[in-house]
N, C-alpha and C positions, 0 to 999 in steps of 0.2 A: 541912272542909266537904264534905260529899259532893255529887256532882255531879249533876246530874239529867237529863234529857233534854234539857233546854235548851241546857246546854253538850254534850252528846254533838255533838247537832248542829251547834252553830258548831266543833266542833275538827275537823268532818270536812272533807277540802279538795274536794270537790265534791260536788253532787249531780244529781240529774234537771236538763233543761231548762226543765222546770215550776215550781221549784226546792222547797218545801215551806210550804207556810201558816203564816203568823204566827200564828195562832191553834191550831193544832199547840201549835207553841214553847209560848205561853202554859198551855194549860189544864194540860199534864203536866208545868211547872217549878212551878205557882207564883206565879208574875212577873206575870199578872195582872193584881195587883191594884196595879204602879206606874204604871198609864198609864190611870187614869181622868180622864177631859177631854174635853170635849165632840168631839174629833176620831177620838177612838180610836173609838170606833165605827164609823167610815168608813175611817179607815185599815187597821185589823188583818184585814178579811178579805180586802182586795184585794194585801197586802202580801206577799210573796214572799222567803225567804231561799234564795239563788242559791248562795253559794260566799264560802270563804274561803280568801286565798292571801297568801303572803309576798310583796310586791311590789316592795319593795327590800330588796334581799340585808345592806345594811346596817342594813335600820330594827329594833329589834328585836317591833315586833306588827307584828300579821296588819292588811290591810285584809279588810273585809268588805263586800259584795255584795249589796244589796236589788232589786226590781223592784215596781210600785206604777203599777198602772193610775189614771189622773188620771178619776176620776167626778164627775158632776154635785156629791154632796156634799161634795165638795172645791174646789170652784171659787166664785169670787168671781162678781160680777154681769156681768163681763163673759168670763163660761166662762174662765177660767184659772185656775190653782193658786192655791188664796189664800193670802198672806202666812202668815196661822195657824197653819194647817195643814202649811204646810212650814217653820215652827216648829216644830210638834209631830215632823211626821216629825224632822227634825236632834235635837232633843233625845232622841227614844226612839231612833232607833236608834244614833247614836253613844255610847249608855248601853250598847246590848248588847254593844258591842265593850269597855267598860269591864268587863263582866260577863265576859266569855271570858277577863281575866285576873286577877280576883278576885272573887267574889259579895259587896260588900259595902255597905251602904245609903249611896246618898249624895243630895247635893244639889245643883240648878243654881247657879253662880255666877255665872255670867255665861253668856251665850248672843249672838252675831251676827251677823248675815246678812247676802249684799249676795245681789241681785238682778239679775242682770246682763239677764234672757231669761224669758220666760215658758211655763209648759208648758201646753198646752192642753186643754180637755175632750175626750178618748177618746185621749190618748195614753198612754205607757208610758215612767215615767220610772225612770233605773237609779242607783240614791243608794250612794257610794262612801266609806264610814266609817271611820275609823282611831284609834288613839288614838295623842298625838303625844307625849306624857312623861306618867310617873306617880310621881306624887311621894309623900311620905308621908301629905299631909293635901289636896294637890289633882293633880284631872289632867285634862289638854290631851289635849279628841278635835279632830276636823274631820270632815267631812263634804262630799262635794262629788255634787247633783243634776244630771243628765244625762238629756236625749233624746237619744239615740244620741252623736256628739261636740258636740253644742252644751251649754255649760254654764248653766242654767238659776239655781240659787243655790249660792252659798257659805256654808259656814258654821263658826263655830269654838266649841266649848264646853266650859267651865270647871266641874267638879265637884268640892264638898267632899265628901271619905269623912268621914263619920259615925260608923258604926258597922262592928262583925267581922260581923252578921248581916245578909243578904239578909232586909228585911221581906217577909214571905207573904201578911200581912191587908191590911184598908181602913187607912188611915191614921187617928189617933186624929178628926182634926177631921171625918175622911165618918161615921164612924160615930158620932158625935154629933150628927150631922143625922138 
């Protein structure tokens, strides 16, 4: 599989303070086109890839390092992060940590969250992703949201690999609409 800018990226172990636009990432991997959903529109420009490090010497992947300004289009009625949407974040980006050690299509199997704390409209919340075992046909990410040390939600997600190829297009069902 040849790699593309996308991974160039996650294999590097730091970058700027700024850290570099999810929307970067996207346009020159590809990848794209797996995170259409009503959220992604909100998320991907405010989304920030910070750093990737080894964080226990015995674990064998990287955690990965997001940051993700909390905007009005991501907040529920009462200005806080809404349930959804930090669904959507946990599911895409503990995917790209599944993507930094194989490009290969898969699926949600399970997805869940606990909500301990709430993050509020204008903060800056730092979402800490890992994959916890990769098996031959599934693998165990987590993900854990953060305002500075307060932990705002947890979460853990269940992926079946599908296929050897990373899909590039719409999926067969968008493009039949």
């Amino acid at each position: 599989i040849k790699y593309s800018f996308f991974f160039y990226i996650l294999l590097m172990t730091s970058v700027s303070k700024q850290g570099i636009p999810l929307t970067d990432f996207l346009k020159k991997s590809g990848l794209h086109a797996l995170i259409q959903n009503n959220y992604s529109q909100y998320i991907i420009p405010t989304c920030r890839f910070m750093k990737r490090e080894r964080v226990h010497k015995d674990h064998p992947f990287d955690t990965f390092f997001f940051e993700i300004d909390v905007t009005r289009n991501l907040c529920n009625a009462y200005n806080a992060l809404h349930g959804g949407a930090s669904a959507t974040i946990v599911d895409f980006l503990s995917s790209c940590a599944l993507f930094a050690i194989e490009a290969r299509g898969s699926v949600t199997v399970d997805l869940s969250l606990a909500y301990p704390s709430a993050a509020k409209l204008g903060e800056t919340i730092t979402i800490e992703t890992r994959v916890l075992k990769y098996g031959r046909n599934l693998v165990f990410a987590e993900a854990s949201i953060k305002v500075g040390d307060r932990l705002i939600i947890h979460g853990r997600h269940t992926k079946m690999l599908v296929s050897s190829k990373t899909p590039k297009t719409s999926s067969p069902i968008q493009s039949k609409m």
